[in-house]
N, C-alpha and C positions, 0 to 999 in steps of 0.2 A: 661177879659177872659170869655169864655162863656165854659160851659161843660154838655154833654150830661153823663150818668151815668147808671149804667146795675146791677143789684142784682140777685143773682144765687143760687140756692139752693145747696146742696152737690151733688147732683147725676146730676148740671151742668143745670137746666131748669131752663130757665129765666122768673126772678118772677114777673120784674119791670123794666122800661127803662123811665127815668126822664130829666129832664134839670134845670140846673139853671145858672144863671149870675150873678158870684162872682168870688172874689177873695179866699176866704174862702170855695172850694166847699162843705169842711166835713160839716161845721155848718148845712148844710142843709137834711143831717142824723139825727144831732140830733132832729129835728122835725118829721122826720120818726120814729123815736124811739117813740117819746113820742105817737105815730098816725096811723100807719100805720103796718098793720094784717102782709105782707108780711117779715117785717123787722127782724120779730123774726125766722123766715125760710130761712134767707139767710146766706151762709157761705160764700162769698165774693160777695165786692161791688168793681165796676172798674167804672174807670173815663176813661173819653174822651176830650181832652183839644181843644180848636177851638178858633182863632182868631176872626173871624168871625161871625155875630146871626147866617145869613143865610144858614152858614154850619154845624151852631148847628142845625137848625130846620131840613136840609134835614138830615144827620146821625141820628139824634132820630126819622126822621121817616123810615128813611131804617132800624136801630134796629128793630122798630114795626113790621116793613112788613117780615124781615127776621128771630128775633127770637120769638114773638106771647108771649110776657110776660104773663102769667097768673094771675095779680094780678091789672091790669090796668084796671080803669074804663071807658074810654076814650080812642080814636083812634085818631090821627093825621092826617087832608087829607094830601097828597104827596105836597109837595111844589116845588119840581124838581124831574125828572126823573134820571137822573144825580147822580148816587154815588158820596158821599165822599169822598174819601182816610181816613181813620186813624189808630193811633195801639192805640191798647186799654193800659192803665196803670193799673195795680193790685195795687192800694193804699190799701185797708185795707181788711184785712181777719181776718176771727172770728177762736180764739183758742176754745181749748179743756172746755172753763168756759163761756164760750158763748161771750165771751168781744170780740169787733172788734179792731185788734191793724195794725197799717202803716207796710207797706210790702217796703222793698225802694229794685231797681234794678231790678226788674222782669216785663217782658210784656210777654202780650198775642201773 
């Protein structure tokens, strides 16, 4: 499974739009945690599941084009013009002590 991934600050500005190729897509949090500036300013993190690389690559670059994350060092050329389709999954949201905890049944 391939998954493109969105980090949101509270007031809903996208901080960061990522991808990775797991089965385990959190593991790949926790090296944002340990690395990465944005991670401590995000109050939820959503995944995007995709059978597909090639529809992981076009969705993480229509995210870029469409929400303009601020925390990204690096832009993706367009690899199709062509949207995706997907609905976003709310997996983990940060409580009240800053800890990010799984959210099950809720989409965007």
């Amino acid at each position: 499974m391939h998954w493109v991934y969105t980090a949101w600050d509270s007031d809903g500005v996208c901080l960061y739009v990522g991808r990775t190729s797991t089965s385990r897509p959190w593991r790949r949090m926790f090296e944002h945690a340990k690395r990465s500036a944005w991670y401590q300013e995000a109050s939820l993190i959503e995944f995007h599941g995709f059978e597909k690389h090639a529809d992981m690559r076009n969705a993480e670059d229509e995210l870029w084009f469409t929400c303009k994350p601020s925390h990204n060092a690096r832009r993706p050329g367009r690899v199709n013009d062509n949207p995706v389709p997907w609905t976003a999954k709310r997996l983990f949201e940060r409580d009240s002590c800053g800890r990010f905890h799984p959210v099950t049944g809720s989409s965007k």
